[in-house]
N, C-alpha and C positions, 0 to 999 in steps of 0.2 A: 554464479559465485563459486559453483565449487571448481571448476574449471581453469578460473581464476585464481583464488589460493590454495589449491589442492597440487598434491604432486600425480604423475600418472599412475602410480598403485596406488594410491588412494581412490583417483576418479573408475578406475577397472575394478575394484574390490565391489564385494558383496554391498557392504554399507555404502558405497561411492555408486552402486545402480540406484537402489533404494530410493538415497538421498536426491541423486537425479532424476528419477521416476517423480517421485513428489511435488518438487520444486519444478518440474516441469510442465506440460499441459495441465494434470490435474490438481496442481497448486489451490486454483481456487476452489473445487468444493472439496479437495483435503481442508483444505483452512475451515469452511461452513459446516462438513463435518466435525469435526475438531469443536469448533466454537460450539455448536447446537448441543455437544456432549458435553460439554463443559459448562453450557447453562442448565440441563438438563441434572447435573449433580453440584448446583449452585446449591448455596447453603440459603440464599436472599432468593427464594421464589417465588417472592408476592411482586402482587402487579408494579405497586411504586416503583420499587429496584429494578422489574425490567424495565419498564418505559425510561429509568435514571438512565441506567444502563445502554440503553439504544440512543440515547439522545448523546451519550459519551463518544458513541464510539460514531454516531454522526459526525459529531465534533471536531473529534479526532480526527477524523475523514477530510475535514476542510483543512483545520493546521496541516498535514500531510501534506495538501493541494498546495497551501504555501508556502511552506518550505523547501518543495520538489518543483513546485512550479513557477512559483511569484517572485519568490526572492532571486534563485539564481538569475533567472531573464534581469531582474531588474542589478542587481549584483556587477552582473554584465558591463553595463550600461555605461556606470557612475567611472569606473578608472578607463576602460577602450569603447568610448562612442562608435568606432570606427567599425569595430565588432559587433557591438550592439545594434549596428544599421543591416548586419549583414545576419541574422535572425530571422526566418522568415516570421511573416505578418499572425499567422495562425498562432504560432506558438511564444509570440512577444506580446498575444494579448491576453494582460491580466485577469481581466474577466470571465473570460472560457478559463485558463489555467487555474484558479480559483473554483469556480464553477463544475467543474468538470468531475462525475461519477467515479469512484472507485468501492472496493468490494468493501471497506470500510459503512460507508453510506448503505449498503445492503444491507450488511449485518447488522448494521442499526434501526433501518427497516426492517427487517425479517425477525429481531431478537423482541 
């Protein structure tokens, strides 16, 4: 992303490494860091609100799946058939694309 809407002194500056540093391989346990710090100085640290809480961000986890993965494939579909046929098989099936693990789903595990 920053690559993308950033200019080249932006992506070369101090904050444009950083920012690249993060977003990059170590995205994901910056994010688990981050999260676990921020349940850790939740205000709601009884059991109920985590288990709430985990089961949200499961949730969340799955709408993500659908709207990154189910909808477009099927989006596709409906005005260029033609396009739609030319999708490989793995990733025009809803069920895996649904289905399918992201760090959301962790974190609602691990929280």
């Amino acid at each position: 992303m920053l690559l993308t809407y950033s200019t080249s002194g932006v992506v070369n500056s101090i904050f444009g490494l950083i920012i690249g540093f993060l977003g990059g391989s170590p995205s994901a346990p910056v994010f688990m860091t981050l999260m676990g710090l921020s349940f850790y100085y939740s205000r709601n640290k009884g059991l109920k609100s985590g288990i709430r809480r985990g089961l949200q961000l499961i949730l969340f986890g799955y709408l993500l799946n659908f709207f990154r993965g189910v909808l477009p494939v099927y989006l596709t579909g409906l005005p260029a058939p033609s396009k739609a046929a030319g999708i490989p098989a793995a990733v025009a099936d809803y069920t895996n694309a649904f289905l399918e693990l992201d760090i959301l789903h962790f974190a609602g595990q691990a929280g």
